[in-house]
Structures are given as structure tokens and as C-alpha cells.
N, C-alpha and C positions, 0 to 999 in steps of 0.2 A: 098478179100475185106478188112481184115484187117490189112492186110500189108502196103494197100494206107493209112489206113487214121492213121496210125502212122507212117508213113515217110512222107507225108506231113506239121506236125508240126511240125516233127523233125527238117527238113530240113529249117524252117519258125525261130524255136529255134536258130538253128546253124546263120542263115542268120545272124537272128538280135543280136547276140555273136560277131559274125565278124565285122559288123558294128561298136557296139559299142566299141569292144578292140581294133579295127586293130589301129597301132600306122597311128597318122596323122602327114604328114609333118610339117615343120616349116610354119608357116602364113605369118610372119615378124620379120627382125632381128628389135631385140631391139636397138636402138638409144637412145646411152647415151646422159643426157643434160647439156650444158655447166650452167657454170653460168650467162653469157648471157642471155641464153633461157630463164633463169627461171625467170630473171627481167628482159626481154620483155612481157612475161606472167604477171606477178605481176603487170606491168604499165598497161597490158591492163583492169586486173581486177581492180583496184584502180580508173583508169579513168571511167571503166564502173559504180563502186562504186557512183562515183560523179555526174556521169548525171542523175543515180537513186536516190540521194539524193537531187539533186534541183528538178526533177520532181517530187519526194512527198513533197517537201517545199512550190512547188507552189501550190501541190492541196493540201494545208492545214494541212496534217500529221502531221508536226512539229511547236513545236514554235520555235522561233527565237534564243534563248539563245543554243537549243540545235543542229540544224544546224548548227550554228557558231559555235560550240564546235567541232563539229561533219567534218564541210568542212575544219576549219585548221588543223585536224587531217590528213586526206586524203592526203592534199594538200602538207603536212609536209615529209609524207609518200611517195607522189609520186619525189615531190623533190630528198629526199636521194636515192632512187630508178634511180633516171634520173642523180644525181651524180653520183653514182656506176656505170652506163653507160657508163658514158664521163671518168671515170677513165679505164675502161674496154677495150674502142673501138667501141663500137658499139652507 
């Protein structure tokens, strides 16, 4: 009788040893990103910037001096980003 119930969590022990060390395949190889990618991403974030920026302008959040401050900043932003593009290719 005591031979089961120390091989039983032995074995319980060992299981979840295995489990957790056993090496695991690869998931996904890593994709490098061009610089493309990254100012396709940057324009998407920058644009998403903006549409959240007039949606709190219209509900009030902002005064007017600091959205205007704030939307030719972006806009400035998205520009040289969409230059860098048309110089790039993409």
C-alpha cells in the first residue's frame, strides 16, 4: 500500500517536470520589419490619433487653442511619414 501512494505523485511530479522543461518547438519564425512596415504602422497609429482627437474635441474635452495645436502636430507628423513613403515605394 505504500509503494502506490509514492509512485503515484512521483510519477504526477515527474509528469509535470516534463511538461514544464520539455523544450517546445518553434511557434513562428520571426519577420524582420522593413522600414516600410514601420511607417505603415506609424500612419496607421497617427491617423487613429486624429480621429480620437476630433472625437474628444467634439465632446468637449479640448479647447480650441490646444486641438489646433495638437491636430497640425499630427497632421505634420502624418505628412512626413506619407513623404517617407512616396520616397520609399510603398
Amino acid at each position: 500500500m505504500e509503494f502506490q501512494t509514492i509512485i503515484a505523485p512521483a510519477l504526477l511530479l515527474l509528469a509535470c517536470f516534463a511538461y514544464i522543461f520539455w523544450p517546445q518547438p518553434k511557434l513562428e519564425a520571426v519577420v524582420e520589419k522593413t522600414r516600410l512596415d514601420y511607417l505603415r504602422e506609424r500612419k496607421e497609429v497617427v491617423y487613429d490619433n486624429l480621429r480620437d482627437l476630433n472625437f474628444e474635441y467634439k465632446a468637449g474635452k479640448y479647447p480650441e487653442d490646444d486641438f489646433s495645436r495638437q491636430r497640425n502636430s499630427l497632421e505634420s507628423e502624418a505628412a512626413k511619414v506619407l513623404a517617407e513613403m512616396d520616397t520609399l515605394g510603398g
